[in-house]
C-alpha positions, -999 to +999 in steps of 0.1 A: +725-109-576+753-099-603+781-124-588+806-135-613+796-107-638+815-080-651+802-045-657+820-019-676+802+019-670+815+047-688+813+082-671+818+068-640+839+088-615+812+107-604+767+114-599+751+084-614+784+067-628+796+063-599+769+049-575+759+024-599+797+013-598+796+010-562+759-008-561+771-034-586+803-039-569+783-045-534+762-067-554+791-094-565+799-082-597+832-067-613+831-033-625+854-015-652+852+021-641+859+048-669+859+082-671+885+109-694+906+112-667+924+087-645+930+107-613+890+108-602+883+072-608+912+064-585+893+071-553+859+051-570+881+019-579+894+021-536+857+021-525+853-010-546+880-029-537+871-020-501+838-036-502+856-069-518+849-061-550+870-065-584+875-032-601+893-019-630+902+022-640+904+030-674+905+064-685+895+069-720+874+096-746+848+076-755+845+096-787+878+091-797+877+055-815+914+045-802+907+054-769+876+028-771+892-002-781+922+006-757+891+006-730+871-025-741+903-040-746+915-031-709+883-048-695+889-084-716+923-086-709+915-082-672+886-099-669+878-122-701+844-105-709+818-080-707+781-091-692+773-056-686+776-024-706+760+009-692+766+040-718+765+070-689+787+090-705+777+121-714+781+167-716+752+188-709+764+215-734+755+253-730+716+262-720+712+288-747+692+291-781+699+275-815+706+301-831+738+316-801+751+277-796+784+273-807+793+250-836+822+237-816+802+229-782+774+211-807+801+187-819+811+182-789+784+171-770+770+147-799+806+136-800+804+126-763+767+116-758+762+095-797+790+089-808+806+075-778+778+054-774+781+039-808+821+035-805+818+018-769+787-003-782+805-011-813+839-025-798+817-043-769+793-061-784+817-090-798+824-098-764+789-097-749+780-136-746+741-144-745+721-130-716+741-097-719+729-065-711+734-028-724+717+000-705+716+032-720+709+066-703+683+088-719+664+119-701+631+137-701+641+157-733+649+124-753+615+127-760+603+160-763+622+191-777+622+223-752+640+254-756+680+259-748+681+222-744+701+225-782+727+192-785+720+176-756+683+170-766+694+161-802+717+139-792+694+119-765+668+116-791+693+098-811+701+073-781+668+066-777+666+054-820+702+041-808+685+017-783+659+005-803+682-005-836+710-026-811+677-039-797+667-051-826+701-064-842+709-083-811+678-098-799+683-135-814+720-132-799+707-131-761+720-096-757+690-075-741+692-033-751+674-013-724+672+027-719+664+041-686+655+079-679+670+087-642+647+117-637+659+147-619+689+137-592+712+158-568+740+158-594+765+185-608+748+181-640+715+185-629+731+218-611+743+234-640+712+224-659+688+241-634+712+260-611+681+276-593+667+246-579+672+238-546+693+204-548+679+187-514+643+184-532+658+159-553+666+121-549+708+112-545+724+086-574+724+064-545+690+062-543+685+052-580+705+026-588+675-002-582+663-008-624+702-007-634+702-035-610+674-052-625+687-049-658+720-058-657+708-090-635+691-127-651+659-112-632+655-090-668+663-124-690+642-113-720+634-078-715+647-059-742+638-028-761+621-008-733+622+026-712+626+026-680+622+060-657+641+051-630+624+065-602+591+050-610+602+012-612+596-013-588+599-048-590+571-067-599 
């Protein structure tokens, strides 16, 4: 499905990141694996290569601009392109009210979540030839504010305007722009954001990697500017 393309995912040494990584490796692609540190995405980039795969670490900030182009640089130099971006990136923050959350933690989680999707989108996007793909991640409260959700909320709502704008701009170029809501998965993020909820009544990563497939493959030639939740799709 996804032979001879190559996929760079950010936030990718673990939950989601990770199994899509693995899913497009075991379906022909190349993957660029990234994640702020080098020493987790070590064991992702053996799993890879184990299933015959092509696979690249880089470990970069994607809010830090340097670190970006050092990244998307990484990926071209190895590989000669990008057909596949997924922006997974991305900090929960602190569950508490506006008016306790610190000012630093704010910054940082738009820093991580926006920002680094604009930076990573930015520096890609010269290298995405026609019949690209960028998949961004947004979440049940990119659409509706509720309490203590603070800068991760804000910051999803602006990936969601995010997605529609690079939908927009790169339309006549071939690139498609697509955000997809995973829904509630056994993850550490989904741990800390609801740490009373029993973890086994929710689906793995691993189980919800089938509309990242879709969309990074020529089956979605043309579909561009939509939300997906993942865990409702099916192929049509």
């Amino acid at each position: 499905m996804l032979e001879d393309k190559v996929v760079l995912i950010t936030g990718a040494s673990q939950g989601l990141g990770k199994a899509l990584a693995l899913a497009f490796a075991r379906e022909g692609a190349s993957v660029v694996v990234n994640s702020r540190s080098e020493g987790p995405l070590r064991s992702v980039v053996e799993e890879i290569e184990g299933s015959g795969a092509e696979a690249l670490a880089v470990a970069a900030d994607v809010s830090e601009s340097a670190d970006v182009e050092r990244l998307v640089d990484a990926a071209v130099e190895r590989f000669g392109k990008i057909d596949v971006l997924v922006n997974n990136a991305g900090l929960l923050g602190p569950r508490v009210a506006i008016e306790e959350y610190p000012e630093d933690e704010w910054r940082n989680v738009l820093d991580a979540n926006l920002t680094g999707l604009f930076l990573v989108s930015k520096a890609a996007i010269p290298h995405l030839r026609e019949g690209g793909s960028i998949i961004n991640i947004v979440s049940g409260v990119s659409i509706e504010g509720r309490a203590e959700w603070g800068a991760y909320s804000v910051s999803k709502f602006g990936v969601e305007g995010l997605n529609q704008i690079l939908a927009a701009e790169l339309q006549e170029r071939g690139v498609r722009v697509n955000a997809v809501d995973p829904g509630g998965m056994r993850t550490d993020m989904r741990a800390a954001a609801y740490p009373d909820e029993d973890p086994m009544t929710r689906i793995t990563p691993e189980e919800n990697t089938a509309v990242f497939l879709y969309l990074a493959s020529d089956e979605s030639s043309g579909v561009t500017g939509e939300r997906f939740k993942a865990q409702d799709f099916r192929r049509k």
